[in-house]
N, C-alpha and C positions, 0 to 999 in steps of 0.2 A: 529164530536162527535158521540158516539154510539149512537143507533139508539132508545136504552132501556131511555135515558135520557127525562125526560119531559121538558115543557116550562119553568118550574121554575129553575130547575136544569141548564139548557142554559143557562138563564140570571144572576144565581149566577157564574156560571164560568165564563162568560165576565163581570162581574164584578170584581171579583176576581182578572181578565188579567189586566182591568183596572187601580186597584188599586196598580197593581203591575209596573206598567207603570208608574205611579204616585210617588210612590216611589223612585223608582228607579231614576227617572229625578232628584228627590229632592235630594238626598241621593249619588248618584254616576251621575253627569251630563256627565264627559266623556263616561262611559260603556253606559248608554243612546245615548248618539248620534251615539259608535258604534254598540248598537246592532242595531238601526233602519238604517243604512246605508248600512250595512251588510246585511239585509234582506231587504233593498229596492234593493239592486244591485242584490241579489237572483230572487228577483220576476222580475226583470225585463228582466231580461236573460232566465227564467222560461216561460215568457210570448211571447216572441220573436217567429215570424213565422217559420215554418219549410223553410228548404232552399233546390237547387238542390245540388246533386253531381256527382251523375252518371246516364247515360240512358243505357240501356240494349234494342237492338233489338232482338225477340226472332219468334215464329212462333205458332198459336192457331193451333191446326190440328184439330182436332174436338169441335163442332157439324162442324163448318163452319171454311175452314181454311182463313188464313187472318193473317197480320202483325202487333205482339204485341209489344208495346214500353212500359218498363216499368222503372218508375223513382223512383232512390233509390236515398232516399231523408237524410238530418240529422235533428233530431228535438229533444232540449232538454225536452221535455214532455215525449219523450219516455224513462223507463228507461233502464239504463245499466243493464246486468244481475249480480245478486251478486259474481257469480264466473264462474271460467270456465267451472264449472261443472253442471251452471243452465243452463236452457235454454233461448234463447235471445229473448228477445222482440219485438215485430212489431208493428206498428200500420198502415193500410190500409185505401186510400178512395176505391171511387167505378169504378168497371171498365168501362170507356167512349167510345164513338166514335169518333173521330176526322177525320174529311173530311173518308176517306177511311182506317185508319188506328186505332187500338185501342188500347186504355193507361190505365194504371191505376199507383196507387202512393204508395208506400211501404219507412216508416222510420223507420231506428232506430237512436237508441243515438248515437250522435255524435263522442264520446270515442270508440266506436264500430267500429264504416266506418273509423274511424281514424289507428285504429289499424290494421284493414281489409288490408289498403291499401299499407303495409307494407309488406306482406306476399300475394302472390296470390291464394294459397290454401285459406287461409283463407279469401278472398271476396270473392272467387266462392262458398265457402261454404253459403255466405251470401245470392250470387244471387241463388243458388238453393232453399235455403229458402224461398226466395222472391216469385220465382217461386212454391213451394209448396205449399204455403198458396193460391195465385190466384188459382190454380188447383183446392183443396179442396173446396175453399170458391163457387167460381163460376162452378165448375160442368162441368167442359171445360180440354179438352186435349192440352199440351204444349208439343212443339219440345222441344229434348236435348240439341239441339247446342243453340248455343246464341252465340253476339257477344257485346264488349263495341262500341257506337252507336257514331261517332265523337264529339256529340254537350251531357249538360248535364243535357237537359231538352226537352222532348216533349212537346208541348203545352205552353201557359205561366204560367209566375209565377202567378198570380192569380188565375185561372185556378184552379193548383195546392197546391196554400192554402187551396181556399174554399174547396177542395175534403178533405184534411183531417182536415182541422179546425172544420166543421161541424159535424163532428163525432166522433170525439176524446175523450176520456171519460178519466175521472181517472182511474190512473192506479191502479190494485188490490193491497190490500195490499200483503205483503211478508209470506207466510204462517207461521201457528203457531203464529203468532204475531196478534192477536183480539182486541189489544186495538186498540183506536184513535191516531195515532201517532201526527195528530196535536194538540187534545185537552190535551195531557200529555205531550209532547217534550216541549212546547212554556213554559207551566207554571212552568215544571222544569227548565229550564233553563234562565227563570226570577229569580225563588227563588234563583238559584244560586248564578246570577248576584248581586243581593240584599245583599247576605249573603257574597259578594267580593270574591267568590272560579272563579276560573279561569274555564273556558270552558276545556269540554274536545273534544278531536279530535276525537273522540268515539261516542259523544252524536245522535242522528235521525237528521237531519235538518229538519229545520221548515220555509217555507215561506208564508209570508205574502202575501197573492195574492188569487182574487176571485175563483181559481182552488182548493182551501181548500176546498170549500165549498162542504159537502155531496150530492152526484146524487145517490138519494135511488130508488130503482125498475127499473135503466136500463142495460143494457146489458153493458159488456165488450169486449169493444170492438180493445184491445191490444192482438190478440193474441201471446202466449208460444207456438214455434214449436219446441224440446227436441232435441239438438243436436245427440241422438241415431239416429233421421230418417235418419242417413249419413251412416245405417249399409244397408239399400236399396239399392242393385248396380246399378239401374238406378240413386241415388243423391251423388253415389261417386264424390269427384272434380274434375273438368277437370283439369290435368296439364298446366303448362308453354307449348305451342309449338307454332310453327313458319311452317308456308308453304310457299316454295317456288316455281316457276317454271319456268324452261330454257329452250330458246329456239336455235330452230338450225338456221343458217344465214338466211331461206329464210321467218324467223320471226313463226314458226312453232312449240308450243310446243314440244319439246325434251322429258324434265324429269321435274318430281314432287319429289322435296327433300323437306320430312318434321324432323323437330327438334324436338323433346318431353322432358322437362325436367323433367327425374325420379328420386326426392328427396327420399332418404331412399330407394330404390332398389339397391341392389345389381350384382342381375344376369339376362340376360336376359330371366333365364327359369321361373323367378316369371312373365314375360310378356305375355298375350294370345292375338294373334296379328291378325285382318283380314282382306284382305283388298281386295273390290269386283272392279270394273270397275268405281263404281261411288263414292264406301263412304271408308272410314278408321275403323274399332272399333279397341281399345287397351282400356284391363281391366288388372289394378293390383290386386287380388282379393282381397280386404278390403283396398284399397290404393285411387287407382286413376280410371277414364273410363274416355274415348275422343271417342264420334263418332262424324266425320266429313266429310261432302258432301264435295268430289272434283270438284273442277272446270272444270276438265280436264278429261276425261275417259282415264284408265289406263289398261294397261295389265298388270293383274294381276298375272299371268303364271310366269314374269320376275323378280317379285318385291325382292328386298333383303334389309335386317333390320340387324344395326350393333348397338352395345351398349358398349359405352366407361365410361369405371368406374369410369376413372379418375374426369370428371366433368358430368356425370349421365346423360348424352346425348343420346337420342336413336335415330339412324340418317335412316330413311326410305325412299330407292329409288323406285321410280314410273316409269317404261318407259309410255310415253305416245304414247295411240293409233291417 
């Protein structure tokens, strides 16, 4: 409820709900039992723990370097963004220590990681994100590379509830929109109900469930990272690739052939390519960037880069030293 409403004001609108609830049971008993079914199956799906999905091993480089694991988590608390054009939602616990290695918890909505997983450009967009917010939030330097980590949870699941259950706030409303969306959705669309007009698919959802409840004076703590921070060429996506490396009979690294899949490139002169003894960079300028530590020290003198257009393949040979 706004925050303008007094004591009296509150308890004629819950009266108001009541009375309409009352009605309603009397007057239409099946729209009664499914609007309370409907909105109990809402709250209850609303109220359900965040779950793993993926881990991300990554690297602190500064103040202190050491091994970051970070769990990208789904939680329907957090919401989806309204469009492709908002920016996506997080919600973060705090960053831990685990024996020797350190974690923190990063969700968003479900529908998000879902769709993420579908496209790889767009879950590295997600995991840069992820990573962007720990950078800012915590005042710490993070490696580029990052890798999906075999298992898809550091630490356990408890662990990782309470990190972000305990901090998890309402999420802000949607700008421009000031009103109460609980205190106005619910009582419209009782009167609806009442007056027998069919729901519309359009209407705010309304759940019943103790998260209604106003948290006046705390912080928000869901932040909006703006899909633009993707025009920064250190959080271009890292493409599809693949590293391999061959050895000669007497078990002896040979060559380092890596595979880059370049979506939407054409030639290989939109590619700036470098490749030292120890690491790889490839930047498509407003596209894609990949730097990768090699396992293998490479001479680089040798190296040659071919790019087949037919399936966007950039295929880069390494002799190894």
């Amino acid at each position: 409820m706004e925050s303008g409403l007094t004591q009296k004001d509150m308890f004629a609108q819950v009266n108001q709900l009541w009375s309409m609830l009352d009605d309603m049971a009397e007057n239409s008993p099946e729209s009664y039992q499914k609007f309370i079914q409907r909105h109990m199956k809402e709250g209850k799906e609303f109220m359900a723990p965040p779950e793993p999905n993926l881990c991300i091993q990554t690297k602190i480089l500064e103040p202190d370097e050491k091994i970051l694991f970070i769990n990208i988590c789904q939680w329907k608390r957090v919401p989806a963004p309204m469009s492709e054009a908002h920016p996506v939602p997080l919600s973060a616990g705090q960053l831990e220590t685990l024996s020797d290695d350190t974690v923190v918890d990063i969700a968003y909505n479900p529908e998000v990681l879902k769709r993420a997983h579908q496209d790889p450009v767009d879950l590295d967009q997600l995991v840069r994100l992820a990573m962007k917010y720990v950078e800012e939030q915590y005042k710490i330097t993070l490696c580029h590379s990052y890798h999906i980590a075999p298992f898809k949870l550091k630490g356990n699941t408890k662990r990782m509830k309470e990190s972000l259950e305990r901090i998890q706030k309402q999420p802000a409303p949607n700008k421009g929109n000031t009103s109460c969306a609980t205190n106005n959705s619910l009582l419209e669309e009782l009167k609806n109900i009442t007056l027998l007009r069919e729901e519309q698919e359009t209407s705010p959802s309304i759940r019943i469930t103790k998260e209604e409840v106003p948290r006046s004076k705390k912080p928000n703590l869901i932040e909006e990272i703006s899909s633009t921070d993707l025009q920064d060429p250190d959080l271009l996506p890292s493409p599809w690739h693949e590293l391999s490396v061959t050895k000669n009979n007497a078990g002896h690294p040979q060559n380092l052939t890596l595979k880059v899949k370049l979506r939407g490139v054409s030639s290989v002169a939109e590619c700036d390519l470098s490749v030292s003894k120890d690491d790889v960079l490839l930047v498509v300028p407003g596209k894609y960037r990949l730097l990768l530590n090699l396992p293998q020290a490479v001479n680089e003198e040798t190296v040659t880069a071919k790019f087949n257009k037919a399936n966007d393949i950039l295929l880069v040979t390494m002799p190894a030293l």
